[in-house]
KEDO-549244 format. One record per residue: residue number from 1; residue in three letters; chain; z, x, y negated of N, C-alpha, C in turn. Coordinates in pm, whole numbers. Each point is the difference from the previous one (the first is absolute). Last residue first. Layout:
<recs>
+------+------+-------+--------+--------+--------+--------+--------+--------+--------+--------+--------+
! resi ! resn ! chain !    n.z !    n.x !    n.y !   ca.z !   ca.x !   ca.y !    c.z !    c.x !    c.y !
+------+------+-------+--------+--------+--------+--------+--------+--------+--------+--------+--------+
!  NUM !  ALA !     A !      Z !      X !      Y !      Z !      X !      Y !      Z !      X !      Y !
...
+------+------+-------+--------+--------+--------+--------+--------+--------+--------+--------+--------+
</recs>
This chain:
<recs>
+------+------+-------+--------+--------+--------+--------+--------+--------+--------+--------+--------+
! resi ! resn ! chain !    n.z !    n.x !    n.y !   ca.z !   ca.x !   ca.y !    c.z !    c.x !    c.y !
+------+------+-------+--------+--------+--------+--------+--------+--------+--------+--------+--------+
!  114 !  UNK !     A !  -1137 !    743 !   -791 !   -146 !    -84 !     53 !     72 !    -36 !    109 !
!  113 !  UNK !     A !    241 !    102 !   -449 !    -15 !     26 !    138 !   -113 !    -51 !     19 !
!  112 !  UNK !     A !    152 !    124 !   -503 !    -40 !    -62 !    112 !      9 !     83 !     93 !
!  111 !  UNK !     A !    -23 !    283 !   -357 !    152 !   -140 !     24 !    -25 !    -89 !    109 !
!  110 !  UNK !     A !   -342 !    264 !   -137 !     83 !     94 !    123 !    117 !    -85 !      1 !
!  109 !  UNK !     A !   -316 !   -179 !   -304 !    -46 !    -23 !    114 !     96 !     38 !     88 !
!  108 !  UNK !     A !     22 !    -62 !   -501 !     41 !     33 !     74 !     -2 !     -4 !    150 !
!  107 !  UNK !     A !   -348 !    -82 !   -285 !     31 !     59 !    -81 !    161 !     64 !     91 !
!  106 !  UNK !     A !   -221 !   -404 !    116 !    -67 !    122 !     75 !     36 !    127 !    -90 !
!  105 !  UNK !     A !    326 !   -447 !     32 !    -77 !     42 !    -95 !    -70 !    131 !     77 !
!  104 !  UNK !     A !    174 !   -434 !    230 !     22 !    135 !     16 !    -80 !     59 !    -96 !
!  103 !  UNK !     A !     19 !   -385 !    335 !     12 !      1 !   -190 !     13 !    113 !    -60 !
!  102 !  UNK !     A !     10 !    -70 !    483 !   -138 !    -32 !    -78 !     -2 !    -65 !   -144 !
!  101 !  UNK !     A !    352 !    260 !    320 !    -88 !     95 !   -151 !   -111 !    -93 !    -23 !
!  100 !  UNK !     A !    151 !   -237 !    434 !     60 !    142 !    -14 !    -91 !     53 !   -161 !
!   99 !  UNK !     A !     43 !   -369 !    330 !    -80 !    -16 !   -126 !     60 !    107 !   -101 !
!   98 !  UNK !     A !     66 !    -94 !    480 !    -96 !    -46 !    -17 !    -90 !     70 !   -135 !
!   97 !  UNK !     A !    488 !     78 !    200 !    -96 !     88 !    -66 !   -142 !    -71 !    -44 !
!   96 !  UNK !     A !    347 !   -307 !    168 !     65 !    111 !   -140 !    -89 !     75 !    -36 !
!   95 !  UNK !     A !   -120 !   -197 !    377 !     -2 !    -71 !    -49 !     10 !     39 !   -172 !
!   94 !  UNK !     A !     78 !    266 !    441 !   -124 !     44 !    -46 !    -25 !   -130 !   -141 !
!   93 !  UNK !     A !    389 !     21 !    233 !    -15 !     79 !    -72 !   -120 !     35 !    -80 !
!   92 !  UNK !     A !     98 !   -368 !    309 !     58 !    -17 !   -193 !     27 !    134 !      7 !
!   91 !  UNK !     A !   -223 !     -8 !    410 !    -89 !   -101 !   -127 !     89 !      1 !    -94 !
!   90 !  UNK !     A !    247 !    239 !    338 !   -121 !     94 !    -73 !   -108 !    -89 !   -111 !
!   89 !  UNK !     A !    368 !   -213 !    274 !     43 !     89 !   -131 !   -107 !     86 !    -56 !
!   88 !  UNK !     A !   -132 !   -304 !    309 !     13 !    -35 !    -84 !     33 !     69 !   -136 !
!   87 !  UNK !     A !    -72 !    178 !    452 !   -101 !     -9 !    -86 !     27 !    -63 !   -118 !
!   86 !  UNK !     A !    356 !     81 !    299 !    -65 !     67 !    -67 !   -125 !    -23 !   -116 !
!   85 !  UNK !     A !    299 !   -275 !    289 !    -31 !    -27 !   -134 !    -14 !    125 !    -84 !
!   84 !  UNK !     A !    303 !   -120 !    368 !   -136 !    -13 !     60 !   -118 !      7 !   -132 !
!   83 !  UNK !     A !    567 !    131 !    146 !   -117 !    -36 !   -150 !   -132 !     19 !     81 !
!   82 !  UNK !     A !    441 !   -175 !    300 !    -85 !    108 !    -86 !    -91 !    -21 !   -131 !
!   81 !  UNK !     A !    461 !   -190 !    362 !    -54 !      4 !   -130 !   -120 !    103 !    -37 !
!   80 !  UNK !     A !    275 !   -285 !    436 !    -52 !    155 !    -14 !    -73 !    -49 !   -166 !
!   79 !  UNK !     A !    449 !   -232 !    292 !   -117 !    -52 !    -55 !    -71 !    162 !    -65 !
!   78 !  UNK !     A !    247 !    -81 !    459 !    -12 !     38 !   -115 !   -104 !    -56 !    -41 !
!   77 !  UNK !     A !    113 !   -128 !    387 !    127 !    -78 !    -63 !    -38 !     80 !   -134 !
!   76 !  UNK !     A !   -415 !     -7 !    258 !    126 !      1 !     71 !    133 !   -105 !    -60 !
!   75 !  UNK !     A !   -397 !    160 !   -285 !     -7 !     54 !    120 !    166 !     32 !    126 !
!   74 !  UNK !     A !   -309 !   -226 !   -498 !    130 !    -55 !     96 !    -42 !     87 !    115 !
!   73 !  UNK !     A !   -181 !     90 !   -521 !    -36 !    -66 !    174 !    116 !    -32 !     28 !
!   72 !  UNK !     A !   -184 !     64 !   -537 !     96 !      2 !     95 !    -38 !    -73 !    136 !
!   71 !  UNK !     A !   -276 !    282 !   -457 !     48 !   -163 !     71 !    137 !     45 !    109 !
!   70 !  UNK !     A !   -238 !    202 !   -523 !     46 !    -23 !    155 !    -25 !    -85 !     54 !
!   69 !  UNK !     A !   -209 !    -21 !   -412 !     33 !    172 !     -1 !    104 !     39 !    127 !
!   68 !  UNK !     A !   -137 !   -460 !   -186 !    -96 !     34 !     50 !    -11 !    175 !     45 !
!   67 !  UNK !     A !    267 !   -369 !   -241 !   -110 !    101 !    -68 !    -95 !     56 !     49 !
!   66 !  UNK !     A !    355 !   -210 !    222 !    -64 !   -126 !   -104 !   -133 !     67 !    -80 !
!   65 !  UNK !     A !    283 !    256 !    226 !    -59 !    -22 !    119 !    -89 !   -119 !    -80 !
!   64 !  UNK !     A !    305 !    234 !   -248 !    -46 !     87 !     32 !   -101 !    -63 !    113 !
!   63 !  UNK !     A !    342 !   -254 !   -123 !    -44 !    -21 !   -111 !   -145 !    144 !     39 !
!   62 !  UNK !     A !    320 !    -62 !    311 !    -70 !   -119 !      6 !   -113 !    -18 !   -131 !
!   61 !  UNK !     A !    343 !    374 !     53 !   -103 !     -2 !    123 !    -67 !   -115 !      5 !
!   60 !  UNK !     A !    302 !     18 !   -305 !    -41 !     23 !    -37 !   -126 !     42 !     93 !
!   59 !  UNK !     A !    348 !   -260 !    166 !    -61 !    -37 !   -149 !    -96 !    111 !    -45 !
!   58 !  UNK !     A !    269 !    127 !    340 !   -144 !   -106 !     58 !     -8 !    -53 !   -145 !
!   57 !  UNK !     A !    318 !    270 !   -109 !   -124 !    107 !     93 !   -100 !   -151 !     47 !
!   56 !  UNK !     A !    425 !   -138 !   -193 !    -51 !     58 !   -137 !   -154 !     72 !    102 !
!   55 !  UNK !     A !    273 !   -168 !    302 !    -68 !   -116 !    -95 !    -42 !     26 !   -111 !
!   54 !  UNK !     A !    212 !    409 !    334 !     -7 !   -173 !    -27 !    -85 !    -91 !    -72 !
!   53 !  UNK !     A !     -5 !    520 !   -114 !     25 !    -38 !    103 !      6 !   -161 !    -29 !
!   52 !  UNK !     A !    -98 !    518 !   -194 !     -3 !   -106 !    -14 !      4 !   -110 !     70 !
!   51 !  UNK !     A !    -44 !    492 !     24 !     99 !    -61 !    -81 !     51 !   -101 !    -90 !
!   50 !  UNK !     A !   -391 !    234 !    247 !     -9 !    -85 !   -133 !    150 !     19 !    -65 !
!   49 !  UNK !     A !    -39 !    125 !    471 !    -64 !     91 !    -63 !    -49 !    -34 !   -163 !
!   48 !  UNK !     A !    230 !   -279 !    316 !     51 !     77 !    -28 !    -57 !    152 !    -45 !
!   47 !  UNK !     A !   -229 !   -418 !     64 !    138 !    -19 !   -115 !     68 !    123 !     -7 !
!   46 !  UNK !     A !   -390 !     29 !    272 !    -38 !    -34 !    -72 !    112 !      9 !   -100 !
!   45 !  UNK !     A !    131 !    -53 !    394 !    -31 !    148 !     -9 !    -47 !    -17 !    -74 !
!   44 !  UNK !     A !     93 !   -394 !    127 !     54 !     29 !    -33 !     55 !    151 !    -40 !
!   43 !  UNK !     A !   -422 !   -203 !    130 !     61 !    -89 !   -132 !    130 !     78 !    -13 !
!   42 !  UNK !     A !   -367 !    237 !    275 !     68 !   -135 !    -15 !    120 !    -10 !    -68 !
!   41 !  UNK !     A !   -474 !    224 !    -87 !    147 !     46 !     69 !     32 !   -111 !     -4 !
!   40 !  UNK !     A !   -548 !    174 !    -10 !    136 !    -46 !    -64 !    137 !     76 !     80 !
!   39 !  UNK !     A !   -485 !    127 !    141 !     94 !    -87 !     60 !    150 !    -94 !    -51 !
!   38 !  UNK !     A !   -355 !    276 !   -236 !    -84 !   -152 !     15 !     67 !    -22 !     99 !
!   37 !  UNK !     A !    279 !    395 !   -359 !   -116 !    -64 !    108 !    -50 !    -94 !     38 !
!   36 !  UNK !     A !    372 !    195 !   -295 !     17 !    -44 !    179 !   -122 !      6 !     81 !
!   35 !  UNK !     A !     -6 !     19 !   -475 !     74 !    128 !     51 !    -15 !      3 !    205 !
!   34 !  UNK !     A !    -93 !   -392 !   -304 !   -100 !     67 !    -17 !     -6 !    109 !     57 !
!   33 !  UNK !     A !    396 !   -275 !    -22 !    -47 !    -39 !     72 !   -161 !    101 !      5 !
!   32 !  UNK !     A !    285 !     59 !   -339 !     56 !     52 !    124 !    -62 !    -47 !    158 !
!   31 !  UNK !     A !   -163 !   -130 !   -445 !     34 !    164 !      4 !      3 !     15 !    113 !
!   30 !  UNK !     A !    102 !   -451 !    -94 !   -126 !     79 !     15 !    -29 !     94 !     25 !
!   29 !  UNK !     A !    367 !    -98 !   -142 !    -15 !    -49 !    111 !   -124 !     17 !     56 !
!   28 !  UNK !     A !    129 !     86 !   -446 !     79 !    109 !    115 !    -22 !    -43 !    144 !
!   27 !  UNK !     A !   -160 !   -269 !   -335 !    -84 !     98 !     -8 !     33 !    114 !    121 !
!   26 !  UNK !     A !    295 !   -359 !    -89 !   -114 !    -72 !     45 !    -90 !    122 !      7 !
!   25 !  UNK !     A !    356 !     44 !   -261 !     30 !     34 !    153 !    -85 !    -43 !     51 !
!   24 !  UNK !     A !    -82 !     19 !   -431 !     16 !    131 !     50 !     76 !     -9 !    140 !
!   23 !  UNK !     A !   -298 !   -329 !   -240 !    123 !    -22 !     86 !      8 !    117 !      3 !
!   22 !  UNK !     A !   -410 !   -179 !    -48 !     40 !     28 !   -151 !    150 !      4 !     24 !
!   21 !  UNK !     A !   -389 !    -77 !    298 !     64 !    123 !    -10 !     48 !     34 !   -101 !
!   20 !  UNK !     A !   -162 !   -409 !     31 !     60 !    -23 !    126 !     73 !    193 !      4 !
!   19 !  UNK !     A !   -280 !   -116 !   -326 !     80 !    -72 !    -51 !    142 !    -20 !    156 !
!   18 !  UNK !     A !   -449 !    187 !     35 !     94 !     80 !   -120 !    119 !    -88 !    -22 !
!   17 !  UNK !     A !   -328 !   -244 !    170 !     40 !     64 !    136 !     97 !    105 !    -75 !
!   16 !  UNK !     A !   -160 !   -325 !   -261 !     92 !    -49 !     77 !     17 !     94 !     89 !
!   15 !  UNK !     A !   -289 !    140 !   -244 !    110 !    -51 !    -85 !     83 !    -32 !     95 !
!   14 !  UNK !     A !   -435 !    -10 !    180 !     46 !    192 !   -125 !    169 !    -63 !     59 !
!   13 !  UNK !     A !   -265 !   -345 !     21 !     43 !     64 !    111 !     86 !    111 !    -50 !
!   12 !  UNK !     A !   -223 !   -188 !   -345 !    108 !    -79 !     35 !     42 !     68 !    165 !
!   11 !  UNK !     A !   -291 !    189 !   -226 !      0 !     25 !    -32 !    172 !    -80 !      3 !
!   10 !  UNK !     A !   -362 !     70 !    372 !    -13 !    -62 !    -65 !    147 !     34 !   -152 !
!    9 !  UNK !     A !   -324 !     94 !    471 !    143 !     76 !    -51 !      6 !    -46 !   -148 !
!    8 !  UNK !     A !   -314 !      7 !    332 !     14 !   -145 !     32 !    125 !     33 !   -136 !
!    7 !  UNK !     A !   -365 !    312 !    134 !     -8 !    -64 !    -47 !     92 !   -161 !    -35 !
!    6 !  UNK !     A !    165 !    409 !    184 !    -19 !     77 !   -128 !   -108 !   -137 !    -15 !
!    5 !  UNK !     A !    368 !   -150 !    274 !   -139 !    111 !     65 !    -39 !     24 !   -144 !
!    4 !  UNK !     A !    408 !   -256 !    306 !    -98 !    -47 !   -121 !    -76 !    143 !    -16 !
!    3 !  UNK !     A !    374 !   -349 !    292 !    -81 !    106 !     20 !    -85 !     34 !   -105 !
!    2 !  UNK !     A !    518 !   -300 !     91 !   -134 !     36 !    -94 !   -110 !    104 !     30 !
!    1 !  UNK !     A !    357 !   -295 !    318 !     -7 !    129 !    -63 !   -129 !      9 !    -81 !
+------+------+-------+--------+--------+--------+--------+--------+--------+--------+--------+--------+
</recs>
């Protein structure tokens, strides 16, 4: 799982991790897992709240764990899915803003955000 931190967050990380939420069901999965909480759900409460299921759902639960934005346990016979990957989502937000209006003509300043 990729861990990465407002110094390690690299421009190629960026990318590939966006690139892992570039799936409107992949995103939905997320979502939903984010919703749930830091106890996840297991896998197959997960699908049925995605509406997404079988081999299309661990594909994309795998591609989401590659990124580093879940993981998956084994507890028992269920496999449990969460998004562990708060902070992350918060580094590629704060990433996007880094460099927020620093082009930004001062002539239209209130256009900008800070």
């Amino acid at each position: 799982m990729k861990i990465f931190d407002d110094s390690t967050l690299t421009l190629e990380i960026a990318a590939s991790t966006f690139a892992a939420l570039g799936s409107e069901q992949r995103l939905h999965v997320l979502c939903t897992l984010v919703r749930a909480g830091p106890d996840g759900l297991p896998i197959g409460i997960l699908g049925d709240r995605c509406g997404v299921t079988g081999s299309t759902l661990t594909h994309h639960v795998k591609i989401l764990n590659q990124a580093g934005l879940v993981t998956q346990t084994k507890q028992g016979r269920s496999i449990i899915c969460a998004a562990v990957a708060y902070d992350q989502i918060e580094t590629l937000s704060q990433y996007l803003m880094t460099e927020c209006c620093a082009d930004c003509d001062p002539t239209y300043e209130h256009e900008c955000h800070d």
